[in-house]
PDB file of N, CA, C and O in Angstrom:
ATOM      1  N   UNK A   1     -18.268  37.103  34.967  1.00  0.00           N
ATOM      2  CA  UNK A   1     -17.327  36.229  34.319  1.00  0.00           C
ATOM      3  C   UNK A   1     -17.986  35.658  33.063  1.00  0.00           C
ATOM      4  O   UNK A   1     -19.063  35.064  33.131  1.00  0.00           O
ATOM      5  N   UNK A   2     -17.207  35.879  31.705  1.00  0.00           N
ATOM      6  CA  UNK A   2     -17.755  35.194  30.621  1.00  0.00           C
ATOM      7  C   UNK A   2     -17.362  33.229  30.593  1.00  0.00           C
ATOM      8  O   UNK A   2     -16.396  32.585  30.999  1.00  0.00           O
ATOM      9  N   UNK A   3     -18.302  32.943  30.094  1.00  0.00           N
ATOM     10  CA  UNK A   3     -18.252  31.579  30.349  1.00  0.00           C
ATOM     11  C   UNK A   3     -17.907  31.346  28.166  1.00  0.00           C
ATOM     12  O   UNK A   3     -18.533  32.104  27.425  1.00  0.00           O
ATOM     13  N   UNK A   4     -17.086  30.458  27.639  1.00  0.00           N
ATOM     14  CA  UNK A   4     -16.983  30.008  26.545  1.00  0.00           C
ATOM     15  C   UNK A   4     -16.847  28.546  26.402  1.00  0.00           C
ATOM     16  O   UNK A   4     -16.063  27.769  26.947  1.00  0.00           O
ATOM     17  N   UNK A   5     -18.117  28.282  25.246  1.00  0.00           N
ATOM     18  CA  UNK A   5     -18.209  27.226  25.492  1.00  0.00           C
ATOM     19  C   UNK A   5     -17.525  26.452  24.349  1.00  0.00           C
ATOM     20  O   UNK A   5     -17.343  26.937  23.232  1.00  0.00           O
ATOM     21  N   UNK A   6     -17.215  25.396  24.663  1.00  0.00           N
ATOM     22  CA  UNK A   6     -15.950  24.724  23.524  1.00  0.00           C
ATOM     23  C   UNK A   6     -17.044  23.294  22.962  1.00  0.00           C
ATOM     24  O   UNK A   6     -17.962  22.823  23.632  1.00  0.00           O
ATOM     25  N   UNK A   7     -16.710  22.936  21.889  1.00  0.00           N
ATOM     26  CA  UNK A   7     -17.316  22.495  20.882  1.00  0.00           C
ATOM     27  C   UNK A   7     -16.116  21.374  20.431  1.00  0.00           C
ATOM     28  O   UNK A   7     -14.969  21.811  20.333  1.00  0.00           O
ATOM     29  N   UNK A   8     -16.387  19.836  20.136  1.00  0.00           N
ATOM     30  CA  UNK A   8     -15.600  19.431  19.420  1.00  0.00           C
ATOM     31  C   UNK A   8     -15.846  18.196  18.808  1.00  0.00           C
ATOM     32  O   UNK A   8     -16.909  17.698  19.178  1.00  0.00           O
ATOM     33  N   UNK A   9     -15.298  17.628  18.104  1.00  0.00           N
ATOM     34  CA  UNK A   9     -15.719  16.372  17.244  1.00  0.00           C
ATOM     35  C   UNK A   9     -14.670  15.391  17.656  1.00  0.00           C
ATOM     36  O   UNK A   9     -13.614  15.951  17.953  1.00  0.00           O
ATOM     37  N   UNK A  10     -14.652  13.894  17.777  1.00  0.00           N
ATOM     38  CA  UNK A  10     -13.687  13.083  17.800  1.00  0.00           C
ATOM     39  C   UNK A  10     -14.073  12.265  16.705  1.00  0.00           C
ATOM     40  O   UNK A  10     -15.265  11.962  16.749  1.00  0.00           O
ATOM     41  N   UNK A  11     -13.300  11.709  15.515  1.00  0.00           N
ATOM     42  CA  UNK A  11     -13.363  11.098  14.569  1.00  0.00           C
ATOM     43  C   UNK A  11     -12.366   9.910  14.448  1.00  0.00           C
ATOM     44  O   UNK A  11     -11.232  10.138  14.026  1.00  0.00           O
ATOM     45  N   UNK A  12     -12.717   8.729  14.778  1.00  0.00           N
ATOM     46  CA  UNK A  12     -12.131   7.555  14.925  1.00  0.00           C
ATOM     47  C   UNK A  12     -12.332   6.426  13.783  1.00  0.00           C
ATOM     48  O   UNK A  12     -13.036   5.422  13.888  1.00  0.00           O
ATOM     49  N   UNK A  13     -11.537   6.825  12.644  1.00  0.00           N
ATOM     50  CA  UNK A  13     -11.049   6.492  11.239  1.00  0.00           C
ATOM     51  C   UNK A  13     -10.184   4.899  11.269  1.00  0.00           C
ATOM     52  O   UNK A  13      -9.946   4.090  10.372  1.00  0.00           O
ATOM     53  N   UNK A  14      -9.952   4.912  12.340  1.00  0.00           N
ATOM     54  CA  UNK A  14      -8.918   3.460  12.154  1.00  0.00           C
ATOM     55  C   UNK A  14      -9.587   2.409  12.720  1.00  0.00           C
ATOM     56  O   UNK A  14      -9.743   1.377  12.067  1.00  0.00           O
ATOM     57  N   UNK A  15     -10.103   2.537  14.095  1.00  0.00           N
ATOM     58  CA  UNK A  15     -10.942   1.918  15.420  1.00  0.00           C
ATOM     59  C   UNK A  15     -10.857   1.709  16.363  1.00  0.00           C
ATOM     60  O   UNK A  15     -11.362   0.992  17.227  1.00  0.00           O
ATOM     61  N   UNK A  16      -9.888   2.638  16.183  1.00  0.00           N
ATOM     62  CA  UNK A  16      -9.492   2.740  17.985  1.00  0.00           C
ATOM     63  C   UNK A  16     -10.197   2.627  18.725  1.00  0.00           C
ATOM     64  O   UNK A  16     -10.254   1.616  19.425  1.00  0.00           O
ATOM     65  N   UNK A  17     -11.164   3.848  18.861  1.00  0.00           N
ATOM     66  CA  UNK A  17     -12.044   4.038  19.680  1.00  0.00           C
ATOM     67  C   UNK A  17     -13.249   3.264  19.809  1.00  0.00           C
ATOM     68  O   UNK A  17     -13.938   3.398  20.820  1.00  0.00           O
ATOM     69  N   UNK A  18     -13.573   2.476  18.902  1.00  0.00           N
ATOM     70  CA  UNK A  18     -14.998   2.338  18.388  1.00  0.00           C
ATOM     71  C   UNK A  18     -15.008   0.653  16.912  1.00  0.00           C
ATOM     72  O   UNK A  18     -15.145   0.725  15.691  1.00  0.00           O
ATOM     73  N   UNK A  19     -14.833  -0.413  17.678  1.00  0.00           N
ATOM     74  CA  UNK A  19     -14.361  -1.908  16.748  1.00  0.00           C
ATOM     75  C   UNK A  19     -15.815  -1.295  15.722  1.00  0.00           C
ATOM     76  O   UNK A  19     -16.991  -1.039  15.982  1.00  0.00           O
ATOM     77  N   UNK A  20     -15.136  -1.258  14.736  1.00  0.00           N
ATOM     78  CA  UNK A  20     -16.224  -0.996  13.954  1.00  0.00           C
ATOM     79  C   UNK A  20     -16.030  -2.161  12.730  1.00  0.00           C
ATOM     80  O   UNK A  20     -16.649  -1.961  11.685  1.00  0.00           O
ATOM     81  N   UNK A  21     -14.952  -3.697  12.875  1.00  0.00           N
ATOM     82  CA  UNK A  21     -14.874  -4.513  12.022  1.00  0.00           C
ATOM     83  C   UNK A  21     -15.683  -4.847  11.527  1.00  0.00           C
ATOM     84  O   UNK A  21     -15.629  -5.037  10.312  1.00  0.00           O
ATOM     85  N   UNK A  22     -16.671  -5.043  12.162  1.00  0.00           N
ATOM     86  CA  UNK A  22     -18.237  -6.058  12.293  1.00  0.00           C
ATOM     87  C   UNK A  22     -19.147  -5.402  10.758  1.00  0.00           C
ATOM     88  O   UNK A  22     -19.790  -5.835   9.802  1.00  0.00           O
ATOM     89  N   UNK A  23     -18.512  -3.678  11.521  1.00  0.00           N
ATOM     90  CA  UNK A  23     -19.092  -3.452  10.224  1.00  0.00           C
ATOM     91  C   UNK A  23     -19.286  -3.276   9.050  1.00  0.00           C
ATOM     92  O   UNK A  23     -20.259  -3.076   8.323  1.00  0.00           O
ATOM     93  N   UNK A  24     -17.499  -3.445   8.883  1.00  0.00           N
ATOM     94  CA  UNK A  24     -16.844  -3.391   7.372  1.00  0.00           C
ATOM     95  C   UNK A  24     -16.938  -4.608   7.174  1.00  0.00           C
ATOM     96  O   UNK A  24     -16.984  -4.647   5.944  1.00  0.00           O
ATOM     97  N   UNK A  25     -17.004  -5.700   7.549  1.00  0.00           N
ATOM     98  CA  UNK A  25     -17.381  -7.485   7.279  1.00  0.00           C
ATOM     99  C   UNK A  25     -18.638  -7.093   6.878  1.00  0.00           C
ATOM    100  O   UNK A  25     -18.744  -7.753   5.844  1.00  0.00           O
ATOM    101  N   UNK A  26     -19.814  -6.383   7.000  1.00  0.00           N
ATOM    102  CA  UNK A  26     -21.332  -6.539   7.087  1.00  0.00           C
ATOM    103  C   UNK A  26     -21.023  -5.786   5.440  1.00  0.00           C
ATOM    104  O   UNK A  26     -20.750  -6.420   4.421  1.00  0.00           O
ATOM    105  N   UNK A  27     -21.107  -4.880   5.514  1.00  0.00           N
ATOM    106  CA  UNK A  27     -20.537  -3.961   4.482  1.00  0.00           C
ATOM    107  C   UNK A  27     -19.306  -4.773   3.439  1.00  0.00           C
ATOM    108  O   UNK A  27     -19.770  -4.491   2.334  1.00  0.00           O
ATOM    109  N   UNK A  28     -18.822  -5.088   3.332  1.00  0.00           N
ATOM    110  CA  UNK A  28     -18.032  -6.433   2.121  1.00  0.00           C
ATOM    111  C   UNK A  28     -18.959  -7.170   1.723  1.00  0.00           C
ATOM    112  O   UNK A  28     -19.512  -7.114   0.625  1.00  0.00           O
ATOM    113  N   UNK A  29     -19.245  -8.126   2.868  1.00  0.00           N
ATOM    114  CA  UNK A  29     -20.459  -9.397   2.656  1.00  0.00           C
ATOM    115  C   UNK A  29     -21.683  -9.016   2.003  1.00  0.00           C
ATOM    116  O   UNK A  29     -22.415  -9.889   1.537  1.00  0.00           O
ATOM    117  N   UNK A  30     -22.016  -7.621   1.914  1.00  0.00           N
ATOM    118  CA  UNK A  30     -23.272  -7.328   1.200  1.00  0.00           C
ATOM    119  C   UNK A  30     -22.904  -6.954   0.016  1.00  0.00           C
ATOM    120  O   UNK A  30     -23.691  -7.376  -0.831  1.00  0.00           O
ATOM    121  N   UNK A  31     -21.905  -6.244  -0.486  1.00  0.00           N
ATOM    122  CA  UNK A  31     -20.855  -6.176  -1.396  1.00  0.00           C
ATOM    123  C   UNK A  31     -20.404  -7.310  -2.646  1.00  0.00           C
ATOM    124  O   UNK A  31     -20.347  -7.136  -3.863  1.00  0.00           O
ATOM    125  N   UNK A  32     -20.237  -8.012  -2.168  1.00  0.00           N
ATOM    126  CA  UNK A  32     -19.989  -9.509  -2.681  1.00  0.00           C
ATOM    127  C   UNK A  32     -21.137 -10.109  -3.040  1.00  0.00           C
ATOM    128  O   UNK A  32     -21.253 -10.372  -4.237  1.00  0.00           O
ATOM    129  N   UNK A  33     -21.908 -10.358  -2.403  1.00  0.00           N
ATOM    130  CA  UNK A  33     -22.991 -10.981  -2.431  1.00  0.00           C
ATOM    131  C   UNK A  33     -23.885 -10.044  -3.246  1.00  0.00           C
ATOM    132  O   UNK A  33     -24.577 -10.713  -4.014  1.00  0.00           O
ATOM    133  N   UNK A  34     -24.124  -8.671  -3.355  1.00  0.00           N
ATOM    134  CA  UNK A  34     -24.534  -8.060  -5.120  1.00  0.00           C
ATOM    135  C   UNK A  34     -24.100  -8.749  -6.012  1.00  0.00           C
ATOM    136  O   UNK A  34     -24.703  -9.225  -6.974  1.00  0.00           O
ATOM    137  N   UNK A  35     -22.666  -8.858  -5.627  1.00  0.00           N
ATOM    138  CA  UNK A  35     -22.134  -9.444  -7.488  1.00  0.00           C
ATOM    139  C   UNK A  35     -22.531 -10.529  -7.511  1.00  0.00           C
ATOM    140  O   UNK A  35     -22.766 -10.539  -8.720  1.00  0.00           O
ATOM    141  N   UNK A  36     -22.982 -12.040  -7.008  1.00  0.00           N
ATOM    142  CA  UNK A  36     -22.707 -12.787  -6.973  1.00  0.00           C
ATOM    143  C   UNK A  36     -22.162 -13.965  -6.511  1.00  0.00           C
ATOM    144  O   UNK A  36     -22.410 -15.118  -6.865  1.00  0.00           O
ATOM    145  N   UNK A  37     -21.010 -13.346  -5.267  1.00  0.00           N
ATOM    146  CA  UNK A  37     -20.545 -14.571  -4.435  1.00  0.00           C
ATOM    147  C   UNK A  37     -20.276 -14.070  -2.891  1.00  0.00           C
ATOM    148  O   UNK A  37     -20.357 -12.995  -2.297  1.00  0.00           O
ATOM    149  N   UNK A  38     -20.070 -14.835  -2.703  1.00  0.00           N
ATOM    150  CA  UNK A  38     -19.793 -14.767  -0.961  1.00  0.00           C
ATOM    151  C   UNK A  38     -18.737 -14.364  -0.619  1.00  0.00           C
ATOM    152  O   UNK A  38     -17.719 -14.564  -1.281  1.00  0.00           O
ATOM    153  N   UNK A  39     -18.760 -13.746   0.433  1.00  0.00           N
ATOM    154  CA  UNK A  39     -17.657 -13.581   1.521  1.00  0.00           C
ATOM    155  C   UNK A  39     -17.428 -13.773   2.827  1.00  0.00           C
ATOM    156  O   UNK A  39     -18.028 -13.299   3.792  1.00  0.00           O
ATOM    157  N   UNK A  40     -16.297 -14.679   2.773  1.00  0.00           N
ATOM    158  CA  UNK A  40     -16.158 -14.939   4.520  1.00  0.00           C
ATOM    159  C   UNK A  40     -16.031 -14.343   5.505  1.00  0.00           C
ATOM    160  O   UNK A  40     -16.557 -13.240   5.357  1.00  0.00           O
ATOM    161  N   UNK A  41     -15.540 -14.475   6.627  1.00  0.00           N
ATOM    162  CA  UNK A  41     -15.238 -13.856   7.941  1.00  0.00           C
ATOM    163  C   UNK A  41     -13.858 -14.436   7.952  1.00  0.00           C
ATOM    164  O   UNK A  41     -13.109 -13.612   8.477  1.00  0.00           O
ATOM    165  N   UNK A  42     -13.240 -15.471   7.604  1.00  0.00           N
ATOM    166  CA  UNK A  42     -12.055 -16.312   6.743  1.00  0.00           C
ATOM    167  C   UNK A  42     -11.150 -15.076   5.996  1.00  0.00           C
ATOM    168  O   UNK A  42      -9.988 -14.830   6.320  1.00  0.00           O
ATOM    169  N   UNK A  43     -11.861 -14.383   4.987  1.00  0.00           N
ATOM    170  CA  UNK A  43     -11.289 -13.858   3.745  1.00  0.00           C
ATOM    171  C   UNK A  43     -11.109 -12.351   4.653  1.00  0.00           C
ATOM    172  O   UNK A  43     -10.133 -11.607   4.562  1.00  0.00           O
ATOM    173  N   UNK A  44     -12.532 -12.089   5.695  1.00  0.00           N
ATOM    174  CA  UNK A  44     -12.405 -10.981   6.031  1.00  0.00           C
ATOM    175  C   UNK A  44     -11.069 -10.797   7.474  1.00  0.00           C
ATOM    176  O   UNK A  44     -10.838  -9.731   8.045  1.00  0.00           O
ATOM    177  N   UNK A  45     -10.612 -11.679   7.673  1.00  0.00           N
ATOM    178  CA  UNK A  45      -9.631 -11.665   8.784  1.00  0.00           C
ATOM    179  C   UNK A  45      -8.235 -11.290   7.812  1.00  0.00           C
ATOM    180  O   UNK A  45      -7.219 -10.825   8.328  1.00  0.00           O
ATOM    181  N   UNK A  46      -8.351 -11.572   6.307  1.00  0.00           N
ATOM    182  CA  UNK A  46      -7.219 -11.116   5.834  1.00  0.00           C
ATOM    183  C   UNK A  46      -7.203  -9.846   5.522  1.00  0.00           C
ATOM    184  O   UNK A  46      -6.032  -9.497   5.369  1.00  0.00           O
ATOM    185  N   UNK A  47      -8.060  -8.844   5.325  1.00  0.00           N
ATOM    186  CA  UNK A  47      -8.007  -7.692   5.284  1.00  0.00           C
ATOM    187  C   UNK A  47      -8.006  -6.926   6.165  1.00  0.00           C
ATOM    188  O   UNK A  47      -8.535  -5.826   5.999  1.00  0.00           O
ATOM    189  N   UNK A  48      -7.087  -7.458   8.027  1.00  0.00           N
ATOM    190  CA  UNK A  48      -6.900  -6.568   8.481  1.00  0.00           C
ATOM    191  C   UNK A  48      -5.437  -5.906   8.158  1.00  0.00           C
ATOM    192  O   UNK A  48      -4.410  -6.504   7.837  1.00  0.00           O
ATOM    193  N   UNK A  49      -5.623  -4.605   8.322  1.00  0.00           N
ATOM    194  CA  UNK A  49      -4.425  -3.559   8.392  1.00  0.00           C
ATOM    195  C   UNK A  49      -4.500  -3.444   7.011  1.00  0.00           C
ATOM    196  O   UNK A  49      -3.319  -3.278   6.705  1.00  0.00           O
ATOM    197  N   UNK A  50      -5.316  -3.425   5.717  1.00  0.00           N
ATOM    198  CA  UNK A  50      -5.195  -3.580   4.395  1.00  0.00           C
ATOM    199  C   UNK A  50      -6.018  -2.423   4.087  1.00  0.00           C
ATOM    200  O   UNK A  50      -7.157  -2.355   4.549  1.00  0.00           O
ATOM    201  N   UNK A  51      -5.447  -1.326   3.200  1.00  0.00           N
ATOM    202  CA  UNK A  51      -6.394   0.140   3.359  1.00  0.00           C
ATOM    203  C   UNK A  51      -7.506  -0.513   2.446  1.00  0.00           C
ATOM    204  O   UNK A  51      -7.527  -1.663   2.009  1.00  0.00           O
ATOM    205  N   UNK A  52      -8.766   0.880   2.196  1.00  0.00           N
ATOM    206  CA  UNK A  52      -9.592   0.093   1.511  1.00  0.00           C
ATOM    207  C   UNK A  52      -9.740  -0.294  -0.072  1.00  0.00           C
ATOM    208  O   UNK A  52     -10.520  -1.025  -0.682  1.00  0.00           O
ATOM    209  N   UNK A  53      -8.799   0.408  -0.401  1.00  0.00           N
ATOM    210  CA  UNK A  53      -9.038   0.480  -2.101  1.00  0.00           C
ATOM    211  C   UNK A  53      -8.239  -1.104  -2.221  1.00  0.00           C
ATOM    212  O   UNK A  53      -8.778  -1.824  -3.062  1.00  0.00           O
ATOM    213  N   UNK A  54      -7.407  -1.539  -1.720  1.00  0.00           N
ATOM    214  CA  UNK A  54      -6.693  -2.597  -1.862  1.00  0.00           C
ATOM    215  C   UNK A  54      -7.916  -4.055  -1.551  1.00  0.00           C
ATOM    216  O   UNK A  54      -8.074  -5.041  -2.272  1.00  0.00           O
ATOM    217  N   UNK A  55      -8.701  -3.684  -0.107  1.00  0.00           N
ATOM    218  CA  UNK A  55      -9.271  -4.662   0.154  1.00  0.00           C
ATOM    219  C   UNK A  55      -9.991  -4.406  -0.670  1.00  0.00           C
ATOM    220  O   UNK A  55     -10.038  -5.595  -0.982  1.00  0.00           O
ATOM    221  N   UNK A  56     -11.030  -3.686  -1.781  1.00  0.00           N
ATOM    222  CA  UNK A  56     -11.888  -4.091  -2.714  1.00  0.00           C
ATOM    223  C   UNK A  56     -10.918  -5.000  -3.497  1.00  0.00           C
ATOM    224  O   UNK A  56     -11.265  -6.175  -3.616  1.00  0.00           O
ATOM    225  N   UNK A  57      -9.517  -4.536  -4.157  1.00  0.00           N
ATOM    226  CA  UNK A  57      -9.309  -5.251  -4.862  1.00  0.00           C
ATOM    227  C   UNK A  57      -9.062  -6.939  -4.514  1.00  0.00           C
ATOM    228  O   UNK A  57      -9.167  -7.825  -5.362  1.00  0.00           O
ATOM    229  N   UNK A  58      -8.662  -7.187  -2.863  1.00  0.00           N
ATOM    230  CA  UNK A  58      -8.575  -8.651  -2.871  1.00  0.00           C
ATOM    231  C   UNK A  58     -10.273  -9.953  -3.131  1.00  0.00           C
ATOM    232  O   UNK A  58     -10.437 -11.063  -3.639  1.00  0.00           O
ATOM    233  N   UNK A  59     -11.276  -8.794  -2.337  1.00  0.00           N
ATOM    234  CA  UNK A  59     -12.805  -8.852  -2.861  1.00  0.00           C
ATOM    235  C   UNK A  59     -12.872  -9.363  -3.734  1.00  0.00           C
ATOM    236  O   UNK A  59     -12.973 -10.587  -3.652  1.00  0.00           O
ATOM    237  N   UNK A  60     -12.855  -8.823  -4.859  1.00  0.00           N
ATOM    238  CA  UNK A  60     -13.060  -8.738  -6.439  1.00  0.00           C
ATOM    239  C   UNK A  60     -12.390  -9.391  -6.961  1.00  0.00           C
ATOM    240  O   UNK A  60     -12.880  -9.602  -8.071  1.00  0.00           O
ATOM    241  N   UNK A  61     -11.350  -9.967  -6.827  1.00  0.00           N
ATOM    242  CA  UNK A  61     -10.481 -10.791  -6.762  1.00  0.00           C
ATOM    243  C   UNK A  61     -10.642 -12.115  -6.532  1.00  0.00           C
ATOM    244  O   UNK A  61     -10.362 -13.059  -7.271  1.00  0.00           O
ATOM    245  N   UNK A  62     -11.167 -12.108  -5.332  1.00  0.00           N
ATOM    246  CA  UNK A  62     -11.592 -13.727  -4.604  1.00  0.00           C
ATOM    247  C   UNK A  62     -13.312 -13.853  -5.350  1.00  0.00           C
ATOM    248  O   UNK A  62     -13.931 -14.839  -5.750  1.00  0.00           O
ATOM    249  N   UNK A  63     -13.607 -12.671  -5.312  1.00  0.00           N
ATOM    250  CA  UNK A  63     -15.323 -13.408  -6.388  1.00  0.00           C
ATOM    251  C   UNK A  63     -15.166 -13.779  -7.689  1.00  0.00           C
ATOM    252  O   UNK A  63     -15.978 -14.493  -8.276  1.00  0.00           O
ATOM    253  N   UNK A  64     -14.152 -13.330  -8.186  1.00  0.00           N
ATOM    254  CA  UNK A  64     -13.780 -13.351  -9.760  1.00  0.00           C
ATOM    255  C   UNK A  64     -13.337 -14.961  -9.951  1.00  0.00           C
ATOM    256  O   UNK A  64     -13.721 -15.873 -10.683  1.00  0.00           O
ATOM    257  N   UNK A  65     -12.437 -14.835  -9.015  1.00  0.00           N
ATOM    258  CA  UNK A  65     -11.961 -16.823  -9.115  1.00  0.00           C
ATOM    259  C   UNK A  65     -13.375 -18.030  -8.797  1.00  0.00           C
ATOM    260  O   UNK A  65     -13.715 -19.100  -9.303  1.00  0.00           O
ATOM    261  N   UNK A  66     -13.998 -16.986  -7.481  1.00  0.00           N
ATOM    262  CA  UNK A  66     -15.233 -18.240  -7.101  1.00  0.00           C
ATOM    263  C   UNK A  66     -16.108 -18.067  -8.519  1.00  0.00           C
ATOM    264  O   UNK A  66     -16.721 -19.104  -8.777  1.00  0.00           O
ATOM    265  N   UNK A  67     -16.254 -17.290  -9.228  1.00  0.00           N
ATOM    266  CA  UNK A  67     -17.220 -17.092 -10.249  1.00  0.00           C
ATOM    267  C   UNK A  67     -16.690 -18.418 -11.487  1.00  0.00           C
ATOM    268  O   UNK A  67     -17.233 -19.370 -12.047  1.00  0.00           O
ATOM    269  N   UNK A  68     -15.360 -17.796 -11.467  1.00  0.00           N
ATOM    270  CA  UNK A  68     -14.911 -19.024 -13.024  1.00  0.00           C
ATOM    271  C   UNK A  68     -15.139 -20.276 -12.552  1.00  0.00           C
ATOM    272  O   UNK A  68     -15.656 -21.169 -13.223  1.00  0.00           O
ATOM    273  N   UNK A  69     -14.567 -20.445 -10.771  1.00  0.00           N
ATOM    274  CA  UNK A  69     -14.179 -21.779 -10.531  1.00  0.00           C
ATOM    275  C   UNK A  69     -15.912 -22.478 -11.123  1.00  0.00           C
ATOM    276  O   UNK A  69     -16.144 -23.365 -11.944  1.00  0.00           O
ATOM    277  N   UNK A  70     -16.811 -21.674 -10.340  1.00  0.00           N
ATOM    278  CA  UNK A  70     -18.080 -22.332 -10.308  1.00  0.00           C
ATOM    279  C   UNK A  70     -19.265 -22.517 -11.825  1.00  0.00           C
ATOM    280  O   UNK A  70     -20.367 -23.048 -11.961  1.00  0.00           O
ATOM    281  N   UNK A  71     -18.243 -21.703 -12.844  1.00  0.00           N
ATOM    282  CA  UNK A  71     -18.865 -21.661 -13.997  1.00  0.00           C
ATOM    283  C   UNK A  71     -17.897 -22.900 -14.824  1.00  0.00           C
ATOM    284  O   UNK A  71     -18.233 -23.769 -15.629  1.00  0.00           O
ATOM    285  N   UNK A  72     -17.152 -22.699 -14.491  1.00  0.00           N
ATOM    286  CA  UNK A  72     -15.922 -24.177 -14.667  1.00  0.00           C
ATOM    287  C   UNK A  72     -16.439 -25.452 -14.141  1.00  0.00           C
ATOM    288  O   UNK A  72     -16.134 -26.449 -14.795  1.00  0.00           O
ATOM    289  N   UNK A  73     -17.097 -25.603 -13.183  1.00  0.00           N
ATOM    290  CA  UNK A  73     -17.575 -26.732 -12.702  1.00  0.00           C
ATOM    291  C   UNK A  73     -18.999 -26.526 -13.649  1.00  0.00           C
ATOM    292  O   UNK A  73     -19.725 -27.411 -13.196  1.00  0.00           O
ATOM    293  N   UNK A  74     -19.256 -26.294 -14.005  1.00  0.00           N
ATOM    294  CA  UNK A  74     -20.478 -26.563 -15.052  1.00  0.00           C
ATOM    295  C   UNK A  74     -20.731 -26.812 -16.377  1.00  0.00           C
ATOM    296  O   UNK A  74     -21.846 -27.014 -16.858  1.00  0.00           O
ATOM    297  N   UNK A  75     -19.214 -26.790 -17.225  1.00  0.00           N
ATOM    298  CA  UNK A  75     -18.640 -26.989 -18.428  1.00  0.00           C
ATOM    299  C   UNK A  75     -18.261 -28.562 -18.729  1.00  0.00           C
ATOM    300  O   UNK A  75     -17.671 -29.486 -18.170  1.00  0.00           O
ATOM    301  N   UNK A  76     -18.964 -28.297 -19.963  1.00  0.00           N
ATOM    302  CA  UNK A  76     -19.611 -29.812 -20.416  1.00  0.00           C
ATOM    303  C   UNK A  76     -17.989 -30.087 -20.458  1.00  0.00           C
ATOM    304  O   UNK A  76     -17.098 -29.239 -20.520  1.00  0.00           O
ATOM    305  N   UNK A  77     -17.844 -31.771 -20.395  1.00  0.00           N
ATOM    306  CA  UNK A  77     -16.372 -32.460 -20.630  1.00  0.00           C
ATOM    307  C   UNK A  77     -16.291 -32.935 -21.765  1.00  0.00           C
ATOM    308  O   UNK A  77     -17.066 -33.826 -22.110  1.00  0.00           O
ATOM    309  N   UNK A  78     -15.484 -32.521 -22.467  1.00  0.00           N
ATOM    310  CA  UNK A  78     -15.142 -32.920 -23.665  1.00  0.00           C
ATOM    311  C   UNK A  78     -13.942 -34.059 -24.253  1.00  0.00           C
ATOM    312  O   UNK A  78     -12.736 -33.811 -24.262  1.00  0.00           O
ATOM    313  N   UNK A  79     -14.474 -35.164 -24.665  1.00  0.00           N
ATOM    314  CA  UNK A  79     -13.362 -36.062 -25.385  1.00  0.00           C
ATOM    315  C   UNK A  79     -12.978 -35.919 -26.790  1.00  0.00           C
ATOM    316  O   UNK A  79     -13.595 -36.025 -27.850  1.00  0.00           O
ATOM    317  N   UNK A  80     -11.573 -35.600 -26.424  1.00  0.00           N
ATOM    318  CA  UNK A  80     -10.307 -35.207 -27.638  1.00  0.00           C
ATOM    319  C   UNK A  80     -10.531 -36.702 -28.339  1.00  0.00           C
ATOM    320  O   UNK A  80     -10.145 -37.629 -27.626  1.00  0.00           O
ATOM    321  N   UNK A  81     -10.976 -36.997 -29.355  1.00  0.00           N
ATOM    322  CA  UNK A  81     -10.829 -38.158 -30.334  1.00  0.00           C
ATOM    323  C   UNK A  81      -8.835 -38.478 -30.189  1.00  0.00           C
ATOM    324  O   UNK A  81      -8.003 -37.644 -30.546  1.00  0.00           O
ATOM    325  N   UNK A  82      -8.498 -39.844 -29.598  1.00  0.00           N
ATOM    326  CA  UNK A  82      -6.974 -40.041 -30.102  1.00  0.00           C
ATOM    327  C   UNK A  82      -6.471 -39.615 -28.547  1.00  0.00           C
ATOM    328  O   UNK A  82      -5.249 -39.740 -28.473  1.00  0.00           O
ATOM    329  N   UNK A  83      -7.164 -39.077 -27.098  1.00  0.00           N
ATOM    330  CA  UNK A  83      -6.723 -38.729 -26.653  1.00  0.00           C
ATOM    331  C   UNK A  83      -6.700 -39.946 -25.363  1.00  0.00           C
ATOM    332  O   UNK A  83      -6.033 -39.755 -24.346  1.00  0.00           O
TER     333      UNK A  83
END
């Protein structure tokens, strides 16, 4: 009797099989934190069900605002003469 042996891969893309959140939070947060600012576990609960090209853009997005806000808080105050 020939015996054939079967071979196969399971690839679990969404997470079904396998919570792999932890590691796309680890993977953002290091992400962010190259450019410059932080990322929550807060910010990262909003990018569930959000594919990924979108969640870079909310990323990049939320560092872009923490960046002005915090370069904004460092801008000398200026008095308008008359104001």
């Amino acid at each position: 009797m020939q015996h054939t042996q079967h071979i196969g891969c399971i690839f679990d893309l969404d997470g079904v099989l396998v919570d792999t959140a932890v590691y796309h939070y680890k993977a953002w947060k290091q992400l962010a934190n190259s450019l410059g600012f932080d990322f929550t576990q807060l910010q990262n609960e909003q990018l569930k069900g959000v594919n990924r090209i979108r969640s870079l853009e909310m990323i990049l997005n939320w560092g872009v605002f923490k960046n002005l806000w915090n370069k904004k808080k460092s801008w000398p105050i200026l008095k308008i003469p008359g104001t």
